[in-house]
C-alpha positions as a printed Julia matrix, in Angstrom:
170×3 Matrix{Float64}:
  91.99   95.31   70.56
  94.43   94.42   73.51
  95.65   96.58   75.56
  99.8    97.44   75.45
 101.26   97.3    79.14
 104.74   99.1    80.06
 107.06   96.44   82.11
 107.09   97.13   85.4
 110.4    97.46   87.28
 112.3    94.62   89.12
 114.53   94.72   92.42
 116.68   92.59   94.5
 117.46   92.46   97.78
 119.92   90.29   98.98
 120.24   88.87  102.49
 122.05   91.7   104.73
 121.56   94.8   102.77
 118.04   95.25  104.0
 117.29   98.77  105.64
 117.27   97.98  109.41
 116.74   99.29  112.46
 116.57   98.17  115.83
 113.04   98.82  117.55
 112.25  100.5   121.11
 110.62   98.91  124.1
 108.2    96.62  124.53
 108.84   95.34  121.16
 112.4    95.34  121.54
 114.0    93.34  118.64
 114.64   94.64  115.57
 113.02   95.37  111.71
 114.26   94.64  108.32
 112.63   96.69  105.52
 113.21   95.03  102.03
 111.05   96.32   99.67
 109.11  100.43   99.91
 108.41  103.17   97.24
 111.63  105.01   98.0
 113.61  101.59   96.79
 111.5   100.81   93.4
 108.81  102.37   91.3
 105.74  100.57   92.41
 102.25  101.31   90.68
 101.01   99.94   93.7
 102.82  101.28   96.91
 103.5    98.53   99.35
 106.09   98.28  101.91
 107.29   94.79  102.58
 109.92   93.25  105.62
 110.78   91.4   108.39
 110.33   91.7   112.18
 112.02   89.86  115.01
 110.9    90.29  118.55
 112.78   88.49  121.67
 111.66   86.54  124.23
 109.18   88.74  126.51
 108.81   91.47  123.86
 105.65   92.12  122.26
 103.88   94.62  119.34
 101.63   96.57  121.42
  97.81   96.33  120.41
  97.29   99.06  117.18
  95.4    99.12  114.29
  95.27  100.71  110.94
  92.57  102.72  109.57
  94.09  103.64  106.19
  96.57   99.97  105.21
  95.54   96.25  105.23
  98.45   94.15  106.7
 100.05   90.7   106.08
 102.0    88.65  108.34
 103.63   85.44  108.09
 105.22   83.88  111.1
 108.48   82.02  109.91
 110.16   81.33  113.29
 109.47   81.16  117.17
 106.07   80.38  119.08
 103.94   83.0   120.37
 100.53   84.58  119.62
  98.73   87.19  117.8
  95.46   88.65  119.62
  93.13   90.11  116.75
  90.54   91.89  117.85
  90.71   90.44  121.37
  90.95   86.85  120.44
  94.02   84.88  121.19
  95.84   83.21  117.87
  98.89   81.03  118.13
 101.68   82.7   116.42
 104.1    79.75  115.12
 106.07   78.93  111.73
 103.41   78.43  108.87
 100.6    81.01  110.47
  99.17   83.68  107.72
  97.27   86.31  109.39
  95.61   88.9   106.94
  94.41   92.22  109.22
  92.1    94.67  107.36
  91.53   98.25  108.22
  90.54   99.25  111.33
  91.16   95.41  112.83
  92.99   95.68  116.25
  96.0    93.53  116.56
  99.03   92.59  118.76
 101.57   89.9   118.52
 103.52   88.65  121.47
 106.1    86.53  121.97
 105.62   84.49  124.94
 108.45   81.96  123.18
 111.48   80.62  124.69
 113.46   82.24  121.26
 113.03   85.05  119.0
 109.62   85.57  117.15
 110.16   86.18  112.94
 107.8    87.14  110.74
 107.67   88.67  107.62
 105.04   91.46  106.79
 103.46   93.49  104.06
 101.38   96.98  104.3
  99.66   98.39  101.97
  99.63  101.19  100.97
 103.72  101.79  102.06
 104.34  103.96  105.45
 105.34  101.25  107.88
 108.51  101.59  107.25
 108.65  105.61  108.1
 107.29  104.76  111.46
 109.74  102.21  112.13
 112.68  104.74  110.84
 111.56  107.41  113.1
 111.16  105.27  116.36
 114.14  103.22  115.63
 117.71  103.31  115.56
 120.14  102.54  112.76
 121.0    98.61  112.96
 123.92   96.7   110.96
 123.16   92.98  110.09
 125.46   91.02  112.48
 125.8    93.66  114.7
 124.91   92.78  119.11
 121.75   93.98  119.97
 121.88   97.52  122.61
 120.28   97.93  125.61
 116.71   97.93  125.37
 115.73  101.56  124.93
 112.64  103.53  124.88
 109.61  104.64  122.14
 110.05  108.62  121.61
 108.27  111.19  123.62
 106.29  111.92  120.72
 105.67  108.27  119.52
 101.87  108.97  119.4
 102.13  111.93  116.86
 104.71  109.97  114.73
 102.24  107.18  114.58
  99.32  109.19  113.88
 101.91  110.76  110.94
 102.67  107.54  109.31
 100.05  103.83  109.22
  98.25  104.0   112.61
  94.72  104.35  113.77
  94.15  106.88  117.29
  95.21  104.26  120.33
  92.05  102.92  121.29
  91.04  103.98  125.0
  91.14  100.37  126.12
  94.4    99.57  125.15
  94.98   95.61  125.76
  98.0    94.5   127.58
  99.72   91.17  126.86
């Protein structure tokens, strides 16, 4: 006897319609979220983007205790410290991160650092609504601007582990 499976749903996204927003210091840069639970029925809730850091920005060092993570870096040089361990960060590099693994990417680059990324479960992309602001493909970049007071509880809130108390610094 086989089983009978319902189709699952399908979505596009097309370049430029992405939700967006344009991320606080020291990351600077800005995020593209293409795919989350609030855009298509998933069985399986994932959230699923892009993130471009400038020169001299950098992802400070986090990890998640609830989400495994996927990166893929499509553009720039720069480096990804897992754990403590230095990884260079240039077009081509896959980096899976499972729960609990600390991890940072930095781009010590001459251009922007791209990568795309995938979380699962979803909840990425609440965080980087709620520290963020509103961004418009195209559209010049503003004045590099600072993480909210309460940036700590709204991490806490959405995919991130407490800060360890030896934070590493680029």
């Amino acid at each position: 006897m086989s089983e009978v499976h319902e189709p699952g749903e399908t979505f596009v996204v097309q370049p430029g319609t992405a939700t967006s927003f344009w991320q606080p210091v020291p990351a600077n840069g800005h995020i593209e979220v293409a795919l989350d639970p609030s855009k298509v029925k998933m069985d399986n809730p994932l959230a699923f983007g892009t993130q471009t850091v400038p020169p001299g920005g950098y992802v400070r060092e986090h990890s998640h205790d609830r989400h495994e993570e996927v990166i893929y870096f499509i553009k720039g040089k720069g480096r990804a410290v897992l754990d403590g361990k230095d990884v260079p960060a240039v077009p081509g590099t896959a980096i899976f991160v499972g729960k609990s693994r600390r991890h940072m990417f930095i781009n010590d680059g001459t251009e922007d650092l791209h990568w795309v990324w995938l979380i699962v479960p979803n909840g990425l992309e609440d965080f980087f609504r709620l520290i963020g602001r509103p961004r418009t493909a195209g559209e010049p970049a503003p004045e590099n601007f600072p993480r909210p007071e309460n940036v700590i509880e709204i991490e806490r809130q959405t995919v991130f582990a407490a800060q360890p108390a030896d934070q590493r610094k680029p």
